[in-house]
BARO-897562 format. One line per 4 residues: number of its first residue (from 1); their letters; for each residue x, y, z of N, C-alpha, C. Coordinates in steps of 0.05 Angstrom, whole numbers, plus 5000, padded with zeros to 4 digits. Layout:
REM residues N
NUM = A = X/Y/Z/X/Y/Z/X/Y/Z  ...
***
This chain:
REM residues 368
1 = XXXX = 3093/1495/8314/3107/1516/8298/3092/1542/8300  3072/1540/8295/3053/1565/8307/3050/1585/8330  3054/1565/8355/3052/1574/8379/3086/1592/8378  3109/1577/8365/3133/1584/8359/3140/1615/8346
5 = XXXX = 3127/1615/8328/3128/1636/8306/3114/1651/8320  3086/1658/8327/3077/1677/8346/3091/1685/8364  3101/1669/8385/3127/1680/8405/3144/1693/8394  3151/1692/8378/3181/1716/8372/3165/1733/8351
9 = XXXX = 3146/1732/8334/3132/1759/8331/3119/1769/8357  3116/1767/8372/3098/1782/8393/3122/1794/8418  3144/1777/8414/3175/1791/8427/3178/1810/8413  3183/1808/8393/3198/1826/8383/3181/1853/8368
13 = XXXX = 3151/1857/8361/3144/1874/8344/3141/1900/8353  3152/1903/8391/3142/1922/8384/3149/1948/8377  3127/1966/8356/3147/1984/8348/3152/2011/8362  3169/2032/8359/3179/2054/8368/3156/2077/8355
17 = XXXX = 3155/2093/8376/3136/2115/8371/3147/2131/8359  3143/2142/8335/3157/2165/8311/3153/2191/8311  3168/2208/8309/3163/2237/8314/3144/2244/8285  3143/2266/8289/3119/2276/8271/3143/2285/8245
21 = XXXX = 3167/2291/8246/3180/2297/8229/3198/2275/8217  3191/2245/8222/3210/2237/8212/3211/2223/8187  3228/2223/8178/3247/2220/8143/3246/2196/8138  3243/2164/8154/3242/2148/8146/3227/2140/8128
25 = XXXX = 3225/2124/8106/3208/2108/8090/3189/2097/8100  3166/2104/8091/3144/2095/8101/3120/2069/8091  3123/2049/8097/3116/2027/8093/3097/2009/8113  3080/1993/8095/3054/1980/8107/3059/1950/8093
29 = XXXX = 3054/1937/8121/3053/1910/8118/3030/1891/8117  3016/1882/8098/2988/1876/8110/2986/1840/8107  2975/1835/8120/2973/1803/8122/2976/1790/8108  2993/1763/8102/2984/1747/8081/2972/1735/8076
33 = XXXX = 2972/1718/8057/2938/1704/8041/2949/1679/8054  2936/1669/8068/2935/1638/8082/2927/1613/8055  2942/1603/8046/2938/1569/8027/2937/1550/8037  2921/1539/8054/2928/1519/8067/2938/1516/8093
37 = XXXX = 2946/1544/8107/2963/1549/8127/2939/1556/8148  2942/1563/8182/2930/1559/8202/2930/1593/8197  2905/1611/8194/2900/1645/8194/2925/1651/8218  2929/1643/8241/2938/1649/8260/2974/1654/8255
41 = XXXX = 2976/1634/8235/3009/1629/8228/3015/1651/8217  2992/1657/8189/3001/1679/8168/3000/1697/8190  2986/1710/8211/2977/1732/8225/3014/1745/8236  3019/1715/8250/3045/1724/8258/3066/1732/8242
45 = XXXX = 3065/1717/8219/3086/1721/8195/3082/1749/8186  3057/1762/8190/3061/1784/8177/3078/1806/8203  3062/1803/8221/3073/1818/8245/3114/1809/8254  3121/1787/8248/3145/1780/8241/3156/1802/8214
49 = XXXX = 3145/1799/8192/3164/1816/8179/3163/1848/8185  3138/1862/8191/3139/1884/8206/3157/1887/8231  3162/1873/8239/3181/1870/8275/3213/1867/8255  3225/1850/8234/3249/1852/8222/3250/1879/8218
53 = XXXX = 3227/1897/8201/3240/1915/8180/3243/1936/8208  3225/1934/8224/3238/1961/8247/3263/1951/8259  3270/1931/8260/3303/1938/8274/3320/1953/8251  3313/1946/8224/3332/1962/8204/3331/1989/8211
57 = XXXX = 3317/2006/8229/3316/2031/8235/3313/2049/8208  3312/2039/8190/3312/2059/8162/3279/2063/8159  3267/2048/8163/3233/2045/8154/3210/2052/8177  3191/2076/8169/3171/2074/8194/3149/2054/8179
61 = XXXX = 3146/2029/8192/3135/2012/8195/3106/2005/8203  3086/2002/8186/3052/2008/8188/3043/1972/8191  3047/1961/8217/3032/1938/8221/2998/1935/8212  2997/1911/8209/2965/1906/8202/2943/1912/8228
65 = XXXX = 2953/1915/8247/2940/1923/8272/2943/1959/8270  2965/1971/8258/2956/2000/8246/2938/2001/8237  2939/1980/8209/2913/1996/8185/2884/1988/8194  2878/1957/8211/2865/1960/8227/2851/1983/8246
69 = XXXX = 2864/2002/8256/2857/2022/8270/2853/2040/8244  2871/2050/8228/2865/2075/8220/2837/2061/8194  2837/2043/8184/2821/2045/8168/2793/2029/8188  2760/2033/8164/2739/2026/8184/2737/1992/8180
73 = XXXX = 2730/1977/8197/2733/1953/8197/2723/1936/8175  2702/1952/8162/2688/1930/8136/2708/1940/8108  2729/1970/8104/2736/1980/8092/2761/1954/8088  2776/1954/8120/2803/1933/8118/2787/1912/8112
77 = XXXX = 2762/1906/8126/2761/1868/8111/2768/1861/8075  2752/1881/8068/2754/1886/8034/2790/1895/8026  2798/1909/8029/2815/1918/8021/2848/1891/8027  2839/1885/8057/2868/1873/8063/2859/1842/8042
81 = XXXX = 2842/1839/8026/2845/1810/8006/2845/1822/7977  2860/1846/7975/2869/1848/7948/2892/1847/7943  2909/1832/7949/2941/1829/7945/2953/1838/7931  2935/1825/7915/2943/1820/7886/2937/1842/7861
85 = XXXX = 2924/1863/7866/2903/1883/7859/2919/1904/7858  2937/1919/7839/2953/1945/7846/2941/1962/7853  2918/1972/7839/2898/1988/7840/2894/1992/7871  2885/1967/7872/2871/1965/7902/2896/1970/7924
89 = XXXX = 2917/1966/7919/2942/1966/7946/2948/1997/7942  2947/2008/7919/2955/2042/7916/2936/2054/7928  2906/2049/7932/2885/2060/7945/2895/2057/7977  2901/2037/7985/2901/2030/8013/2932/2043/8020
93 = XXXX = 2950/2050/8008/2972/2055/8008/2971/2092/8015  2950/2106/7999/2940/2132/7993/2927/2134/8018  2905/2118/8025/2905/2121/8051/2913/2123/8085  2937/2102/8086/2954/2102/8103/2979/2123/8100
97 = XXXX = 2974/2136/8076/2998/2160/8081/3030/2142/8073  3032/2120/8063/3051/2100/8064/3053/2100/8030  3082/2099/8033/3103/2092/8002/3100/2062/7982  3105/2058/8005/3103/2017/7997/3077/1999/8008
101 = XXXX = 3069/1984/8003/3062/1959/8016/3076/1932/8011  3071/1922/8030/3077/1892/8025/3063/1873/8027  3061/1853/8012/3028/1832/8014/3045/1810/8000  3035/1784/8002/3046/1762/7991/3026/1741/8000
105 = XXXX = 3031/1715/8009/3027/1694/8010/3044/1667/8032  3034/1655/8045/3042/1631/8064/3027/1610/8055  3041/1586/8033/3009/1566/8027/3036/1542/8031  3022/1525/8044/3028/1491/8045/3035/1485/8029
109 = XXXX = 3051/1461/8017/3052/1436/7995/3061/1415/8003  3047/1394/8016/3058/1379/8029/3064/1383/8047  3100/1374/8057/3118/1389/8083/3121/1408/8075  3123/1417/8053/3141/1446/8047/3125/1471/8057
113 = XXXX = 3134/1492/8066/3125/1518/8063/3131/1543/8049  3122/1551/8020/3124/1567/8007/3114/1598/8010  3127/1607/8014/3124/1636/8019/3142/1660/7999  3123/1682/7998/3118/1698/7968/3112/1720/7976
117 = XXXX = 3132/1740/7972/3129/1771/7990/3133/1794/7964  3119/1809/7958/3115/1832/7944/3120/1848/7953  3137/1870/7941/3144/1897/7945/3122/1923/7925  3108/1932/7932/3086/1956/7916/3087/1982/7923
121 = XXXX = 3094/1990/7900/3099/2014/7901/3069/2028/7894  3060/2038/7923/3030/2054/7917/3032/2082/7896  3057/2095/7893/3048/2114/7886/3052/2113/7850  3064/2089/7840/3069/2082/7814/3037/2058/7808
125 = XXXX = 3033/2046/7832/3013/2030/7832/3032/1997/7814  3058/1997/7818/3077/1972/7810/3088/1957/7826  3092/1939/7818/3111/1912/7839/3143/1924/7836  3158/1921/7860/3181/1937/7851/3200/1916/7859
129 = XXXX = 3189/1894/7873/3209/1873/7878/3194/1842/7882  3197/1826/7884/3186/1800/7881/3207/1780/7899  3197/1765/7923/3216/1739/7929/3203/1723/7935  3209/1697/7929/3202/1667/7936/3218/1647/7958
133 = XXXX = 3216/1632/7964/3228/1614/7980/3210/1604/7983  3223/1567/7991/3213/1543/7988/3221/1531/8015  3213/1530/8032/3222/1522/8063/3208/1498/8069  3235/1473/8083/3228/1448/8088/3235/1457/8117
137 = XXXX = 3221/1435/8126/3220/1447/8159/3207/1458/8176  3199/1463/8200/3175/1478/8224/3204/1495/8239  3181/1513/8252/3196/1532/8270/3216/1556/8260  3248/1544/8268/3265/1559/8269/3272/1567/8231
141 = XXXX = 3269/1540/8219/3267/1544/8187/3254/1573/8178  3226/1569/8187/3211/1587/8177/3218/1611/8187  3214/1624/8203/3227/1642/8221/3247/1649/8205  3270/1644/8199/3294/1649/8192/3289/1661/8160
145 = XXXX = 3270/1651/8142/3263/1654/8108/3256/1673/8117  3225/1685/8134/3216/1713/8127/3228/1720/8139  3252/1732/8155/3266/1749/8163/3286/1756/8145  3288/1736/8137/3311/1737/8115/3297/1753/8083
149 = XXXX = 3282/1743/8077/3270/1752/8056/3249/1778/8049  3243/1784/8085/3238/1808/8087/3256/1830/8085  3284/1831/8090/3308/1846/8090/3312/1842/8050  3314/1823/8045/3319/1824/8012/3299/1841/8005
153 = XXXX = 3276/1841/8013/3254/1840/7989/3255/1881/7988  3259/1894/8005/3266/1912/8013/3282/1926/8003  3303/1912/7992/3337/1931/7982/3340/1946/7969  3313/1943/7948/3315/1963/7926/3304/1987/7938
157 = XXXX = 3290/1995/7958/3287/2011/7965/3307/2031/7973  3328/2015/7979/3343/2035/7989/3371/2037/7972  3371/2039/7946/3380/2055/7926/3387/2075/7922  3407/2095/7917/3409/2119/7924/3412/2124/7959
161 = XXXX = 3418/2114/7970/3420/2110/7997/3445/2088/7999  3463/2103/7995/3499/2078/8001/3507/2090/8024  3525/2064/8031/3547/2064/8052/3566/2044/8046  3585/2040/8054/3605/2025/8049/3620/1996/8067
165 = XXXX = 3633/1988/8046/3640/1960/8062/3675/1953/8065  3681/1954/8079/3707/1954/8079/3717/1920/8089  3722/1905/8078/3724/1869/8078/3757/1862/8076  3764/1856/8103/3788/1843/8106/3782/1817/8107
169 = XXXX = 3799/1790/8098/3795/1767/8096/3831/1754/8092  3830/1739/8117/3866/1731/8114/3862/1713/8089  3856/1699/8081/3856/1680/8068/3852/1687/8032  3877/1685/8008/3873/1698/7985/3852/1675/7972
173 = XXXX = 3848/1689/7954/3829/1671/7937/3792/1663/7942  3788/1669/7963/3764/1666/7966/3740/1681/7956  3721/1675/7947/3697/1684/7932/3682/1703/7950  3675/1726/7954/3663/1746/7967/3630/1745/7952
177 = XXXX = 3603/1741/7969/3586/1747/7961/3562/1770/7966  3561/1781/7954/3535/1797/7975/3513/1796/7960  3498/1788/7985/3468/1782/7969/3458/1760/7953  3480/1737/7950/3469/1727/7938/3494/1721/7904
181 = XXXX = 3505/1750/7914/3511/1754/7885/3547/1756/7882  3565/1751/7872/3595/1738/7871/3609/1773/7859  3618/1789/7881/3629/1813/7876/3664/1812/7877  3679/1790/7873/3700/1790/7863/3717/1761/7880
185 = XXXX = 3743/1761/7891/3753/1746/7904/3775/1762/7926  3775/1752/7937/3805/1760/7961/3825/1769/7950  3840/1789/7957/3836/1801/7977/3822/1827/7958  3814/1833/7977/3784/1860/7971/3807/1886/7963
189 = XXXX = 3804/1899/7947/3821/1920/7939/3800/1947/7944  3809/1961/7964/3784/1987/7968/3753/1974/7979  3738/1994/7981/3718/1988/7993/3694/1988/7971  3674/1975/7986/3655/1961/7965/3624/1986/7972
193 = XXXX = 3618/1988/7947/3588/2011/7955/3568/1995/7956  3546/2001/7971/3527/1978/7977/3506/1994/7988  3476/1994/7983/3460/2005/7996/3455/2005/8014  3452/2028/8027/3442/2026/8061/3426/2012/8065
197 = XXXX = 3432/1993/8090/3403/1974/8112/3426/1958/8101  3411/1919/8108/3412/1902/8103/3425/1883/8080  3438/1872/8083/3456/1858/8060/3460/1827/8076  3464/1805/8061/3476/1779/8066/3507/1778/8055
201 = XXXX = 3520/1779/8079/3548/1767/8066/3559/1741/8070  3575/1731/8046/3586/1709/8049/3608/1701/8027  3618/1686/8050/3655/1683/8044/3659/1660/8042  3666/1640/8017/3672/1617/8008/3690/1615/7997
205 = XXXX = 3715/1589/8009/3736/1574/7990/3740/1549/7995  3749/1532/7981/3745/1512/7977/3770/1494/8007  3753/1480/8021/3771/1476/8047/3764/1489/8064  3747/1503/8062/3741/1524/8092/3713/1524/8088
209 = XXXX = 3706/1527/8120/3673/1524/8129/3665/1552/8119  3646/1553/8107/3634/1575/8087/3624/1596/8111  3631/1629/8109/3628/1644/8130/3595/1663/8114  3578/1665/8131/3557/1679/8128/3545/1695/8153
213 = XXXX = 3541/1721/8145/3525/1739/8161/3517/1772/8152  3488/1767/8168/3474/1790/8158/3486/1813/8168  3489/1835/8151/3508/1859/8160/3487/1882/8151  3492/1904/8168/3470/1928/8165/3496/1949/8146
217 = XXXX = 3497/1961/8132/3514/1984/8120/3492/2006/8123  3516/2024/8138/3504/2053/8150/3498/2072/8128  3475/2091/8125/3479/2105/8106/3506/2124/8108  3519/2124/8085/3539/2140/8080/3558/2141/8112
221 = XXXX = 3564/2119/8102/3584/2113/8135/3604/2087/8122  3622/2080/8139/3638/2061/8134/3638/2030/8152  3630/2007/8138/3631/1986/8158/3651/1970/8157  3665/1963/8170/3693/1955/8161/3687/1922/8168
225 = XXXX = 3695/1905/8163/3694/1877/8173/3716/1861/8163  3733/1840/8189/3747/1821/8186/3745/1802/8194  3741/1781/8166/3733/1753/8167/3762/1738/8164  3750/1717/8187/3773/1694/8190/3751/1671/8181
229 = XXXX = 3761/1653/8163/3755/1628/8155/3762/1609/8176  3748/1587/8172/3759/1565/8193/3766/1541/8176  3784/1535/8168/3787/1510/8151/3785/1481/8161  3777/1461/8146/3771/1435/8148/3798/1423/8155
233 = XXXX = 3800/1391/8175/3814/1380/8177/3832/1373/8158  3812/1366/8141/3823/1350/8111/3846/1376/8103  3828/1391/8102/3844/1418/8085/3880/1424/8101  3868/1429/8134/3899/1421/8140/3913/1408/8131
237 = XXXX = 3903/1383/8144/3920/1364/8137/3941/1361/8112  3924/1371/8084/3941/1372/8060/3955/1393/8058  3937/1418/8070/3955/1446/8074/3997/1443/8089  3983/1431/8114/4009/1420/8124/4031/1402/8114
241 = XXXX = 4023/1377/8097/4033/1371/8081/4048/1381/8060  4038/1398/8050/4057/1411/8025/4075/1437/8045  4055/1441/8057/4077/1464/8078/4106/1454/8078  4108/1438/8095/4123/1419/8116/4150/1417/8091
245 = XXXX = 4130/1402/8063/4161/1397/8041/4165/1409/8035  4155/1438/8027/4160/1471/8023/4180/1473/8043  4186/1461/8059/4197/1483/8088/4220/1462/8094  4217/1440/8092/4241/1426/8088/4267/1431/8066
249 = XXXX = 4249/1433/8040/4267/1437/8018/4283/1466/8017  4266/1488/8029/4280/1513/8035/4304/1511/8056  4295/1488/8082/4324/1498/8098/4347/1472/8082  4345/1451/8067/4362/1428/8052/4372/1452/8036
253 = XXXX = 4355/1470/8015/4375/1484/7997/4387/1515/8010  4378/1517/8032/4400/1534/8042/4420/1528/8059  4421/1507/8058/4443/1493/8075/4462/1493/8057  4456/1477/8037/4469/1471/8005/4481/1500/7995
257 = XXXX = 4466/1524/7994/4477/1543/7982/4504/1562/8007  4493/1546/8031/4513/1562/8053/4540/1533/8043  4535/1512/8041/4556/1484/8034/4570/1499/8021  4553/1505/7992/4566/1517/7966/4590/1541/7971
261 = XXXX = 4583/1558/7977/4594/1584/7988/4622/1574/8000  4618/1562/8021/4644/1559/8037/4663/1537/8026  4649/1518/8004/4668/1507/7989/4685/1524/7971  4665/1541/7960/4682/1563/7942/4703/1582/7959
265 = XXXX = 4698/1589/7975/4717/1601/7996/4739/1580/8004  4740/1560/8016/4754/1541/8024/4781/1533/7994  4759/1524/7974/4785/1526/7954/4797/1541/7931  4783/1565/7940/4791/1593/7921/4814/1605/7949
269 = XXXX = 4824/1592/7974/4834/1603/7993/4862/1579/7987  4859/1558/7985/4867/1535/7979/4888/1547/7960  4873/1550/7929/4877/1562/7901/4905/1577/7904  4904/1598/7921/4917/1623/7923/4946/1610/7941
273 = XXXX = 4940/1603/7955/4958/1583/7980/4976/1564/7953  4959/1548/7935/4975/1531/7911/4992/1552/7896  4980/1567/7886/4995/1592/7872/5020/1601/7872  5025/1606/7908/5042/1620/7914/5061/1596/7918
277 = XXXX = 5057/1581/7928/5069/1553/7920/5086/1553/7886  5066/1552/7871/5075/1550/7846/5096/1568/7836  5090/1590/7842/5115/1609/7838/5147/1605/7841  5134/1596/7876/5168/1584/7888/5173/1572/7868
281 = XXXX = 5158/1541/7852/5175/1524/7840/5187/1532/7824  5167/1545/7803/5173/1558/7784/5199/1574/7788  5210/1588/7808/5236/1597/7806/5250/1587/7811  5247/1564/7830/5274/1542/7834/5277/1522/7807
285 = XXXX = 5257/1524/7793/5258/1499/7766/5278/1515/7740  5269/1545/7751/5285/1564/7736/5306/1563/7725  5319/1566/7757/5347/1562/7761/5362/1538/7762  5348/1509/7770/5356/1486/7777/5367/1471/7738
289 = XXXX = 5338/1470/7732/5331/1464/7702/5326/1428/7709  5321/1421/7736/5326/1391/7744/5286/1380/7738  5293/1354/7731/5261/1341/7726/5252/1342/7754  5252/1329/7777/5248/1337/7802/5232/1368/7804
293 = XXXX = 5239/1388/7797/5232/1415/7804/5216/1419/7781  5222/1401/7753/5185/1403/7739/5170/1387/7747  5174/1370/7754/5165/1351/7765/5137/1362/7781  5148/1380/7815/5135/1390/7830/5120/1413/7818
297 = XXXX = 5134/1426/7797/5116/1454/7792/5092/1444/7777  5094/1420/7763/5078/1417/7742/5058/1403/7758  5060/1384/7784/5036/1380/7804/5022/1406/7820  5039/1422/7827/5031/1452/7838/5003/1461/7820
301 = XXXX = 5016/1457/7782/5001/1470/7771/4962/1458/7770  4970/1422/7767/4947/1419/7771/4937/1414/7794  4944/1416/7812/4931/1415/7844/4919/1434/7838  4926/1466/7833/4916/1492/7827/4892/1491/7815
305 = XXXX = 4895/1479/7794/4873/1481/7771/4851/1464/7784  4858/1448/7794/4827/1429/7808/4823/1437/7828  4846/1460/7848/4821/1474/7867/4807/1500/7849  4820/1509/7838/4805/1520/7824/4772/1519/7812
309 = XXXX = 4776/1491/7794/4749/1484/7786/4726/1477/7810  4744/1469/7830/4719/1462/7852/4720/1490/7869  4727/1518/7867/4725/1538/7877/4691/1545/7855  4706/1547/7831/4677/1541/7818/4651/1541/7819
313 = XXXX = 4657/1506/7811/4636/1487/7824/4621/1499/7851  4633/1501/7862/4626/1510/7904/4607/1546/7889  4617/1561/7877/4606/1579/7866/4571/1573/7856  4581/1561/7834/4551/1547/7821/4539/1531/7832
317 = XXXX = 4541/1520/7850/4527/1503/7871/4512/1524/7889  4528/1534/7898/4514/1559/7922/4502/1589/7915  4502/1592/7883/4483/1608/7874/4463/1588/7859  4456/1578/7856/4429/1555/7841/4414/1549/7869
321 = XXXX = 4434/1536/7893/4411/1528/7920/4404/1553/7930  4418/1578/7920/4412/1599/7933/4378/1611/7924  4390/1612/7895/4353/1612/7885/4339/1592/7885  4341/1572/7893/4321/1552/7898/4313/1560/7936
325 = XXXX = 4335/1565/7944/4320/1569/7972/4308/1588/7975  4313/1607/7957/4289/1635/7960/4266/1631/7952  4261/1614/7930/4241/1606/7921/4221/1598/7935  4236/1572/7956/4231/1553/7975/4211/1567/8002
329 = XXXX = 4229/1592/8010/4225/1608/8027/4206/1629/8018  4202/1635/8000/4181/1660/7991/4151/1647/7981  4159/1625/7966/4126/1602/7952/4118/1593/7983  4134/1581/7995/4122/1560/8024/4108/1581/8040
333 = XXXX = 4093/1568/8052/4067/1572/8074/4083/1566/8095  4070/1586/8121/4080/1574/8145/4063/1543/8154  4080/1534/8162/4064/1494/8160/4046/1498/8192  4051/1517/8208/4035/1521/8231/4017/1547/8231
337 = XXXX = 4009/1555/8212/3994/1566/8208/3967/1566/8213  3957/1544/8211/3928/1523/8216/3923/1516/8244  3945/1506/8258/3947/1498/8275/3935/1497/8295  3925/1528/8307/3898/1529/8329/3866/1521/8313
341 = XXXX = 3869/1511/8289/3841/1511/8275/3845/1463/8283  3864/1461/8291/3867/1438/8288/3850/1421/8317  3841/1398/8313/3817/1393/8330/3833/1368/8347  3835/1377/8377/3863/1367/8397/3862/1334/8402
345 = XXXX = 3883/1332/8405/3879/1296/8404/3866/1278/8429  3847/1261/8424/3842/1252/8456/3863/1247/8469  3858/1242/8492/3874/1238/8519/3877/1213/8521  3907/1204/8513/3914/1177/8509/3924/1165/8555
349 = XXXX = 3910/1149/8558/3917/1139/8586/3940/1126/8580  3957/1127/8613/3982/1115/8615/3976/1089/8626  3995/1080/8603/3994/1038/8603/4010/1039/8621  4009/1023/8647/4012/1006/8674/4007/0980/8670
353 = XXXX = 4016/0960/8680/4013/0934/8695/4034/0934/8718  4016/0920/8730/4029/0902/8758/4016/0878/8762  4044/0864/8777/4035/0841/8781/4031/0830/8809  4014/0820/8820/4007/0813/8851/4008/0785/8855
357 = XXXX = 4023/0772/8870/4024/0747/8880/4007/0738/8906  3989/0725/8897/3972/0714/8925/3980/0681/8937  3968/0672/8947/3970/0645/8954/3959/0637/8937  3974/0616/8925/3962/0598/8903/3959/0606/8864
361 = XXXX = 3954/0638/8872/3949/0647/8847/3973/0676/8834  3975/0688/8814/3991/0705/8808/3969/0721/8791  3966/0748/8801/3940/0763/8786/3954/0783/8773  3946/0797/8747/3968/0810/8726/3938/0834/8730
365 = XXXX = 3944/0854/8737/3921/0878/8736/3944/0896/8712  3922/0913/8700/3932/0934/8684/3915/0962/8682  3918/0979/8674/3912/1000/8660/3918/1012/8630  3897/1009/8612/3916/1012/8583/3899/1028/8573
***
C-alpha cells in the first residue's frame, strides 16, 4: 500500500511555477503525525493532498519539501510536530507567507486507517474546518479518502467565491445531494449557488444505481450538468409492469369511448330515420282511425324511444371511457422507456436432432 500511495503522490505532485502576482489562496501542507503508520506512508499522504489541492487551480500550494527549503532544518524539525499548537502553526504560517495550514494525522487501529485533516487559519491562529474518516482497506481505499477529504476540508475557504450549478436529471423525484448534504429533489428548478472549487454530487432514488461525482464549480461561471440514472432490473421489471396495464387500459378505454360515440351516432341516426317514420303513421292513423295504423305508430313510437335511450347510453358510455382514457394516457409511463437500461437475454441455441442409421445400430445425435 505504501509503495502504492507514493506512486500516485510522486505522479501527480508536481506543482506549477506561480507568477509573482498571483491571487490564489495561499496554503501550506505539512506532514502528518504518523500513529502507528510507516513515516514513509504519512510522507506521501501529505504530498497526495498537496498534488489534489493544485489540480483545483484555486490554491498556491506550499508542499512540505517547500517549507523544508524555505525554513532552516532544525527550525522545520521543531515546528513541523506542532500540529496541534495554533500558536505554533500561525508562526510557521507567518513565515511561509501562507493563509492556511493543514496538519492532521494517519494512525492505525487494527485494519482500519483513520485519518484527521485540519484546516488553520494562521492569521486568526483557529481551526476553521475539521474532517475525519475511518478507512477499511489498502491502496485504492486510502487514496480515494484523502483526496476526497482534502477537497472537503477546504470548502470553507472558498466562501464568498460562488459559481453555479445548473442540474438536469430525467428522472422526477430523486434526492439531489451536494456535499454530503440533501438540497431538494427533482426536477431542479433554477440553478443552485455553490462555492467555487470542489463539491461531491450525488443523485439518489429508490430503484436506480445511485449517481456520484466530483464536480469543480467555476468561480462565478455556470456548470450545467445532465444526469441520467440507470435503474435496477427489479425496478424495470415493476416499472414495466404497471406501464404495460397503464397502456393497455388507455387503448381498452379508448376503444370503448370511440364504441360509445359511434353507438350514439348510429342510433341517434336510427332515432331520426324512426321519427320520420312515425310521422307517416301518425298521418295515415289520422285519417284511417284503423287499430292496424295505431297499432304501427304506437311500435314506431317505442322503437324511437329505445333508440333513443341507447343513442344516450352510447353518449355516456363514450364520454366516461373518454375520461378514463385521458387519464389512462396522461398518468401511464411509456412501458419502453427502460428498455436500453435492460440487460440482453442469453443466446438461446437452436434445438436439432437427427437421426443416423448404421449397421446394426440407430444413433439419435442432437443439439439443444
Amino acid at each position: 500500500m505504501l509503495r502504492k500511495l507514493a506512486l500516485v503522490a510522486l505522479t501527480c505532485a508536481a506543482a506549477p511555477a506561480f507568477a509573482a502576482g498571483d491571487s490564489r489562496v495561499k496554503i501550506a501542507v505539512l506532514d502528518l503525525q504518523a500513529r502507528g503508520v510507516d513515516a514513509g506512508l504519512v510522507q506521501s499522504a501529505g504530498t497526495l493532498i498537496a498534488s489534489e489541492l493544485n489540480k483545483l487551480e484555486v490554491f498556491k500550494v506550499i508542499s512540505r519539501e517547500d517549507i523544508r527549503n524555505m525554513l532552516s532544518f532544525e527550525k522545520d524539525k521543531q515546528n513541523l510536530g506542532c500540529e496541534a499548537d495554533q500558536a505554533c502553526l500561525a508562526e510557521i504560517g507567518g513565515a511561509l507567507g501562507v493563509e492556511y495550514i493543514i496538519a492532521g494525522s494517519l494512525a492505525k487501529i487494527g485494519d482500519t486507517m483513520v485519518l484527521s485533516l485540519a484546516l488553520n487559519n494562521t492569521r486568526s491562529a483557529t481551526v476553521e474546518n475539521r474532517v475525519s474518516e475511518n478507512v477499511s482497506g489498502k491502496g485504492d481505499a486510502l487514496i480515494g479518502a484523502i483526496s476526497r477529504n482534502a477537497k472537503v476540508l477546504v470548502s470553507k475557504i472558498l466562501k464568498g467565491r460562488e459559481g453555479f450549478l445548473v442540474l438536469t436529471v430525467a428522472e422526477t423525484g430523486a434526492v439531489i445531494k451536494i456535499d454530503g448534504q440533501i438540497r431538494g429533489t427533482t426536477p431542479v428548478k433554477g440553478r443552485m449557488t455553490l462555492t467555487w472549487g470542489p463539491h461531491l454530487l450525488e443523485v439518489e432514488k429508490a430503484g436506480f444505481v445511485s449517481y456520484s461525482e466530483d464536480i469543480a464549480i467555476p468561480n462565478k461561471q455556470v456548470l450545467a450538468k445532465n444526469v441520467a440514472l440507470v435503474p435496477s432490473n427489479d425496478f424495470i421489471d415493476a416499472y414495466e409492469g404497471t406501464a404495460k396495464k397503464m397502456r393497455m387500459a388507455a387503448w381498452i378505454t379508448s376503444a370503448l369511448a370511440v364504441a360509445g360515440a359511434g353507438t350514439a351516432i348510429f342510433f341517434n341516426q336510427k332515432s331520426a330515420s324512426t321519427e320520420t317514420s312515425f310521422e307517416a303513421a301518425k298521418a295515415t292513423y289520422l285519417q284511417t282511425q284503423s287499430q292496424s295504423d295505431y297499432d304501427k305508430m304506437k311500435s314506431l313510437a317505442n322503437t324511437g324511444n329505445s333508440q333513443v335511450l341507447l343513442a344516450r347510453v352510447g353518449i355516456g358510455v363514450g364520454v366516461a371511457a373518454l375520461a378514463a382514457a385521458t387519464y389512462f394516457w396522461v398518468a401511464g409511463d411509456d412501458p419502453h422507456k427502460y428498455e436500453g437500461f435492460k440487460e440482453a437475454a442469453p443466446d438461446v441455441p437452436n434445438k436439432t436432432a437427427s437421426v443416423f442409421v448404421g449397421p446394426g445400430a440407430v444413433v439419435l445425435a442432437g443439439r439443444f
